[in-house]
GUZAKE-883059 format. One line per field, with one value per residue (C-alpha): residue in one letter; x negated, y negated, z negated. Coordinates in steps of 0.5 Angstrom, whole numbers, plus 500, padded with zeros to 3 digits. Example, Ala and Ser with C-alpha at 12.3 -4.5 7.8 and 13.67 -1.06 7.14 Angstrom:
<nodes>
residuo: c(A|S) .
X: c(475|473) .
Y: c(509|502) .
Z: c(484|486) .
</nodes>
This chain:
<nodes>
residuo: c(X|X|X|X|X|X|X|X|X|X|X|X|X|X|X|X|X|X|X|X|X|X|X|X|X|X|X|X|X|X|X|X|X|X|X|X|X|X|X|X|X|X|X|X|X|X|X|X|X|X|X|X|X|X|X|X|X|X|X|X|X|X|X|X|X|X|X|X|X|X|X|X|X|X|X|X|X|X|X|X|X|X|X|X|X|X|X|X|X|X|X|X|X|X|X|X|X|X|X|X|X|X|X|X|X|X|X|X|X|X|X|X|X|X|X|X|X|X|X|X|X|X|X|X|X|X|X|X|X|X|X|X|X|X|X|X|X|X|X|X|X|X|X|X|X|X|X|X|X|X|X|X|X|X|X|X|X|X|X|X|X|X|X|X|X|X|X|X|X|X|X|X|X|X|X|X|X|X|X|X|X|X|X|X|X|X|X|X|X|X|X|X|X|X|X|X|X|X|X|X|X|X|X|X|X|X|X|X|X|X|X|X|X|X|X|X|X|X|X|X|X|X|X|X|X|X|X|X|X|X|X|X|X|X|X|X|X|X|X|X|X|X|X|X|X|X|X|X|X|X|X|X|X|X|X|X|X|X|X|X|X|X|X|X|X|X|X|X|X|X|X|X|X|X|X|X|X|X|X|X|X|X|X|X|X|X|X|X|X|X|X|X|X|X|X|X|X|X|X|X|X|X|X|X|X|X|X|X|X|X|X|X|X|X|X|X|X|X|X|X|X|X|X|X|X|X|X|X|X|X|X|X|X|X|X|X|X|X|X|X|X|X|X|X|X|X|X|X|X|X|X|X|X|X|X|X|X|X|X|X|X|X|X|X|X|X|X|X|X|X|X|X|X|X|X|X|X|X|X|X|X|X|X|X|X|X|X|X|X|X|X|X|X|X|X|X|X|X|X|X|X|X|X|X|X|X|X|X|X|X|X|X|X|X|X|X|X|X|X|X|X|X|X|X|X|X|X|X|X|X|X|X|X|X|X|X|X|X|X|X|X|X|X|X|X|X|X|X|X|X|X|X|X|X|X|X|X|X|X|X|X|X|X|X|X|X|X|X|X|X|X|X|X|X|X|X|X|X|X|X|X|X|X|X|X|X|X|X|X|X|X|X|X|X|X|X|X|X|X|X|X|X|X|X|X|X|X|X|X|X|X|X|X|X|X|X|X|X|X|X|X|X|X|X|X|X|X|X|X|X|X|X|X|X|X|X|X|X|X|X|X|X|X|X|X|X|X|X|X|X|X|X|X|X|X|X|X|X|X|X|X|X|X|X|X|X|X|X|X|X|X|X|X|X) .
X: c(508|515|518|513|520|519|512|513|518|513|510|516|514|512|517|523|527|528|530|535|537|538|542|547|547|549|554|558|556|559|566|567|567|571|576|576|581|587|587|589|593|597|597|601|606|607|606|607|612|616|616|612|607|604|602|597|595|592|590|586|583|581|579|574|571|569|566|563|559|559|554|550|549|546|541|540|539|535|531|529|528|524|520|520|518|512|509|509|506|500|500|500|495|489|491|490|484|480|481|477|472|471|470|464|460|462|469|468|463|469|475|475|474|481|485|483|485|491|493|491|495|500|503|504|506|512|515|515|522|524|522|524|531|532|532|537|542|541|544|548|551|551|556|560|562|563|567|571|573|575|579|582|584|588|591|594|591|595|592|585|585|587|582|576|577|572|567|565|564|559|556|554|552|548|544|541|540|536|532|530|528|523|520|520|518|512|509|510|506|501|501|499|494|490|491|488|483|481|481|477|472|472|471|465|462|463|457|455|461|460|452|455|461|465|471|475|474|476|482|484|483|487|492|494|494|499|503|504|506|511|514|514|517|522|525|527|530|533|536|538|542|545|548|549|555|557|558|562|567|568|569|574|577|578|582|587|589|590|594|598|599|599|605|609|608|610|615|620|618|613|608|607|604|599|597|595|592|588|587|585|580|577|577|573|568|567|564|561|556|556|553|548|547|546|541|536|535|533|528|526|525|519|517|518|511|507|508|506|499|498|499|495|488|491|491|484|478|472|467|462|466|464|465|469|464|458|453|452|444|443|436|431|423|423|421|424|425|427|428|428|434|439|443|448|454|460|462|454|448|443|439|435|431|428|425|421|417|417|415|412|415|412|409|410|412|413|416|415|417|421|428|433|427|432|428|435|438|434|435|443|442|438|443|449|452|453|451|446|449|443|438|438|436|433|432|428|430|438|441|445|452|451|450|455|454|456|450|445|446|446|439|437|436|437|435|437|437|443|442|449|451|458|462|460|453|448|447|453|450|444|447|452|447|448|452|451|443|443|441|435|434|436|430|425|428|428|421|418|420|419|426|426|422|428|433|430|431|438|441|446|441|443|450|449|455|454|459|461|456|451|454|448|442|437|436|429|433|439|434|430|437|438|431|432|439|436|430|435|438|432|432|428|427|427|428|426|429|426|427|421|423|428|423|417|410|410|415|413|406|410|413|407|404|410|411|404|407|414|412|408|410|417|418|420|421|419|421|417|417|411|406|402|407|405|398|398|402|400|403|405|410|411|418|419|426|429|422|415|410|405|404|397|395|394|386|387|392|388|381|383|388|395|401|401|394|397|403|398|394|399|402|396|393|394) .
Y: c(896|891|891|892|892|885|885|888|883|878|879|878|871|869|871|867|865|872|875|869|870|879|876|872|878|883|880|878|885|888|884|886|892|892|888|896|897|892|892|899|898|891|896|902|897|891|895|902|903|896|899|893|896|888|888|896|893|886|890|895|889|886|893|893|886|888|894|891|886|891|895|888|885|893|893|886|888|894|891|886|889|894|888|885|891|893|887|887|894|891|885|890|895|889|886|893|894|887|888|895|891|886|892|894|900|902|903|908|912|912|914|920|917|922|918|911|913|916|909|906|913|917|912|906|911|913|906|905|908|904|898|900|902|902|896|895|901|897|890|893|897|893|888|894|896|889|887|893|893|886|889|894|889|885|890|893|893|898|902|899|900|908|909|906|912|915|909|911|918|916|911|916|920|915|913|921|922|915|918|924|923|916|922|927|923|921|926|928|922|924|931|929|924|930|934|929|928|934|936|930|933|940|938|932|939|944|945|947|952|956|957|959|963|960|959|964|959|953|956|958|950|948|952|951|943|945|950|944|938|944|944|937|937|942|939|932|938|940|934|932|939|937|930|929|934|931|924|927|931|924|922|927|926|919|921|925|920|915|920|922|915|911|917|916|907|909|914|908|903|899|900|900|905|901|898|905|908|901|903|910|908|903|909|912|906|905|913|912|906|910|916|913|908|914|918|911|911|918|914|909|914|916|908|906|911|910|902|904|906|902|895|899|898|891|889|893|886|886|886|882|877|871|865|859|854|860|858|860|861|858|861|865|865|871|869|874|874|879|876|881|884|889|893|900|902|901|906|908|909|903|905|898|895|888|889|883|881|877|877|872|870|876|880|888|891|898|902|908|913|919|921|917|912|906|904|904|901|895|895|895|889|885|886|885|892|891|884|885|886|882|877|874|876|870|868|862|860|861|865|871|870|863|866|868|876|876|871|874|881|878|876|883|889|895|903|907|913|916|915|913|912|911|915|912|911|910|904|901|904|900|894|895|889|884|884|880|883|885|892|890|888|894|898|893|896|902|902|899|905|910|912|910|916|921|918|917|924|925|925|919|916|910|912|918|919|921|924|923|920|921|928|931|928|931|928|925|922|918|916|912|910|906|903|900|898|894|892|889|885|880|880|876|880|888|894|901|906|912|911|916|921|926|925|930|929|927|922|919|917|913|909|908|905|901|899|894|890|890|888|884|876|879|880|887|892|900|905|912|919|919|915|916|910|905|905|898|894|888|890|897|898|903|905|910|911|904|899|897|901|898|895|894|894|902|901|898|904|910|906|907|913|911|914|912|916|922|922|921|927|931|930|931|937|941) .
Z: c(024|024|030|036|041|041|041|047|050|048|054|059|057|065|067|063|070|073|067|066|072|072|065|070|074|069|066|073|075|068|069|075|074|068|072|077|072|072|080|078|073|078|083|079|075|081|087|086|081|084|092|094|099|100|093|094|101|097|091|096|100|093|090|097|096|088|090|096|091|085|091|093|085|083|088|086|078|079|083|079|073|075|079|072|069|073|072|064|065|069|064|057|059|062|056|053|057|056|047|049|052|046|041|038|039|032|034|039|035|030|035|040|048|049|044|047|054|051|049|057|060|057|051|056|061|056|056|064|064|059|063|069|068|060|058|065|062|054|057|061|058|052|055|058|051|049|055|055|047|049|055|050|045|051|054|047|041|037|042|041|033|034|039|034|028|031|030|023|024|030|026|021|025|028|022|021|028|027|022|023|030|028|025|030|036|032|031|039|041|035|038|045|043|040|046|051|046|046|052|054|048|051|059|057|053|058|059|051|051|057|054|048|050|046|051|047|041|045|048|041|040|044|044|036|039|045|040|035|040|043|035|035|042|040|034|038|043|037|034|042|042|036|036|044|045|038|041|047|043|039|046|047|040|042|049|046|041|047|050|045|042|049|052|046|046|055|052|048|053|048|054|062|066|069|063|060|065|064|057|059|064|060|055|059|060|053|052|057|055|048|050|055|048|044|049|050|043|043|048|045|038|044|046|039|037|043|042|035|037|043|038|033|038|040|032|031|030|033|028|032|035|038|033|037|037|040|045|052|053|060|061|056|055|050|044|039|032|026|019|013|016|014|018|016|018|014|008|010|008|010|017|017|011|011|018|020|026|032|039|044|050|055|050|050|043|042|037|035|028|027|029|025|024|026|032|037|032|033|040|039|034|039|045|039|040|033|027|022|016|012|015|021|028|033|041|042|035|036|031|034|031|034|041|046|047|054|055|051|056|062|060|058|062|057|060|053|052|054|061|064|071|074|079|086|091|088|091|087|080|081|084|077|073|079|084|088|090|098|100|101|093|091|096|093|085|086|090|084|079|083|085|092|094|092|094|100|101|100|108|105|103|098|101|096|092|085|080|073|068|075|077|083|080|075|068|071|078|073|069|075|077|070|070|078|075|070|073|079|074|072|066|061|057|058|053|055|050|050|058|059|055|059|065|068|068|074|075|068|071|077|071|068|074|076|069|069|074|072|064|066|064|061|054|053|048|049|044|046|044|048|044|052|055|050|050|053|049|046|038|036|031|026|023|017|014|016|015|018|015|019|026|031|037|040|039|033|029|031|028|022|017|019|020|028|028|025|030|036|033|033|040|043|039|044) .
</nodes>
């Protein structure tokens, strides 16, 4: 990737003025500050050497009134630039976060959760400094060098070439320390990426290591990722360790030559006192910017991988993006299509084979067929988690990849399989779809599922906290929830993905009876395990390896040798 420092200022854009003016500031701040050592030498030559304590005490005076403005301009500059910094932070990583919204499922299947968070946390995280004081120590200290070799060149020139020996040297070694710290600071960021990911894996599974007591072998996991981020952070210690004292010892090399050269140019009267203690203070100002230069490469070594990697999300293309021109859908009757389509993930075999079907406004169809018979692929197609990769999909005759997903799910209420439910009461999840509904809607929901009955029991009520991924409930209890939150939103079309699969008996027939009302003039789409939850819809799909093998009504299906049959058989053999 070329240059993400500067895909980084792009976002100071906004802040075009302030940076303007933080510039000014840093250049009459850095002026002044060079200034410091003429007053000094001026006092030495014209005041002290000469005798004339009129000349020390305006020197003083003046010494005092350009320290005094030195302090005001810093605070100034340090907090400007830190203002400007924490806004570009803010901006990049909602930037970051509204490009991960845009991303289709597919990507999150194909990356860890603890990587992506590791690009929102730790990698943005890296750059914060930078921004807050690095980028003010790179502009200062850039003119700071460029006005004390200036400086140095009208004090004494002579002194100024011998002083500048040491730069190839520097430079030189510069070059290798560039090199090889590109590469170990890569593979650091790399290392602690690994780290979050897998430790976000092992606490999400938790539950699976400890029932197969193999906390022995995660720790043996993380801590070879541990042991190998501690080896990439020790070789840019290493490298530190190596090139830093060699900069101060260039430094010292520098003095010494000013020393000898400046007292023997004293000592045949080719100089003045004051001007080579100007020349040794301004020595000391050079050396100094040079070495804090040094160490905010090494920095930006860090800052340069971790902006790698967040720029790499960035550029990451949604494949289903909306086309420009997409059509918001303002209200839907339901009516829907599948025309021969093909679906398979890319580098995959094919999961969905020349499926076509349609479903009238209110109708319900059911789905049904073997695990991995395609049947939740169907639902994420129809709700635009993914595009088909043949055939076409239409709602009310509008083709979706002309149709503005956004749009689409808001007229769709969706209960997967995969209950999930976010941290916060309970009331917040199942006002999640909609929220603008009163409490006295989400009582009206959660009634209708047969939720409201337990939750009333909870002493918070409604009120009640839930935790991670709906932390405190049983799995029946989350699954009443999700189905509230989607009734809640007044969909038009509703889609029930196994939403009875992880429940008891019990509360399978409270939905049961609460789906004849809810399903009724709603087009809607149940996919069951439970052959006993779809017995009233209006038609029955049968799936088998990606295809419709047959389709009826439930009477219809068991009346004659079907496939249906033999699973309605089989589930209720006993």
């Amino acid at each position: 990737m070329k240059f993400p420092l500067l895909r980084l200022l792009s976002f100071t854009g906004p802040y075009k003025r302030r940076l303007a003016a933080l510039a000014l500031v840093t250049t009459t701040l850095t002026a002044l500050m060079v200034g410091e050592s003429f007053i000094i030498g001026y006092t030495i030559d014209e005041g002290l050497t000469a005798g004339n304590m009129n000349v020390v005490y305006l020197a003083v005076g003046i010494y005092a009134v350009v320290h005094l403005t030195v302090w005001g301009l810093s605070y100034v500059e340090t907090f400007g630039t830190g203002w400007v910094g924490q806004r570009v932070i803010l901006d990049l990583r909602n930037h970051l976060f509204a490009h991960l919204q845009s991303l289709s499922l597919q990507y999150y299947s194909e990356q860890k959760a603890g990587w992506i968070i590791s690009r929102l946390t730790n990698d943005i995280e890296n750059f914060n400094n930078l921004l807050n004081d690095g980028v003010q120590n790179l502009v200062r200290n850039g003119l700071m060098l460029i006005g004390v070799v200036l400086a140095m060149l009208i004090v004494d020139w002579r002194l100024a070439l011998a002083t500048m020996a040491v730069i190839p040297v520097m430079a030189v070694a510069t070059a290798i320390y560039r090199r090889k710290s590109m590469r170990a600071f890569r593979r650091a960021r790399q290392a602690i990426a690994e780290i979050a990911a897998y430790l976000q894996e092992n606490v999400s599974g938790m539950r699976v290591v400890q029932a197969f007591t193999r906390e022995s072998h995660a720790m043996h996991g993380f801590d070879g990722r541990n042991m190998d981020y501690r080896k990439a952070n020790q070789r840019t210690t290493t490298l530190s360790a190596v090139y830093f004292p060699g900069v101060e010892f260039l430094a010292a090399i520098g003095l010494a030559i000013i020393l000898l050269y400046g007292g023997y140019l004293v000592t045949q009267g080719q100089t003045t006192i004051g001007s080579m203690v100007i020349f040794v203070s301004l020595i000391n100002m050079a050396f100094q910017p040079i070495q804090q230069l040094s160490q905010l490469y090494s920095d930006l070594q860090s800052v340069i991988a971790s902006l790698e990697k967040v720029f790499s999300v960035i550029d990451t293309e949604s494949d289903r993006a909306d086309d420009p021109d997409a059509k918001s859908l303002e209200r839907l009757s339901g009516d829907i299509e599948f025309d021969g389509v093909d679906f398979g993930y890319a580098g995959g075999d094919g999961i969905l084979s020349d499926v076509g079907f349609r479903i009238r406004p209110g109708e319900t169809l059911a789905i049904v067929g073997e695990t991995g018979a395609g049947k939740s692929t169907i639902v994420k197609l129809l709700s635009r988690f993914y595009d088909p990769t043949g055939g076409v999909i239409r709602v009310d005759g509008e083709d979706l990849r002309n149709v503005r997903g956004s749009s689409l799910r808001r007229h769709m209420g969706v209960v997967l399989q995969d209950t999930f439910l976010f941290t916060g009461t309970i009331e917040e999840n199942i006002r999640y779809g909609r929220p603008d509904a009163t409490r006295e809607d989400i009582e009206d929901a959660a009634r209708a599922v047969g939720a409201d009955e337990f939750i009333k029991r909870f002493p918070n009520g409604y009120d009640t906290e839930v935790g991670e991924r709906g932390g405190g409930l049983s799995v029946g209890e989350r699954q009443l929830v999700s189905f509230a939150r989607a009734l809640l939103a007044e969909p038009s079309i509703l889609v029930l993905d196994e939403a009875t699969s992880s429940v008891d008996l019990a509360t399978e027939a409270r939905i049961e009876k609460a789906l004849e009302a809810l399903l009724e003039g709603r087009t809607s789409i149940v996919i069951a395990h439970r052959l006993s939850t779809i017995r009233r819809a209006d038609r029955i799909l049968v799936l088998s390896n990606g295809s419709i093998i047959e389709q009826g009504s439930h009477d219809e299906l068991l009346s004659r040798p079907s496939a249906y049959r033999r699973l309605h058989e089989a589930q209720f053999a006993a």
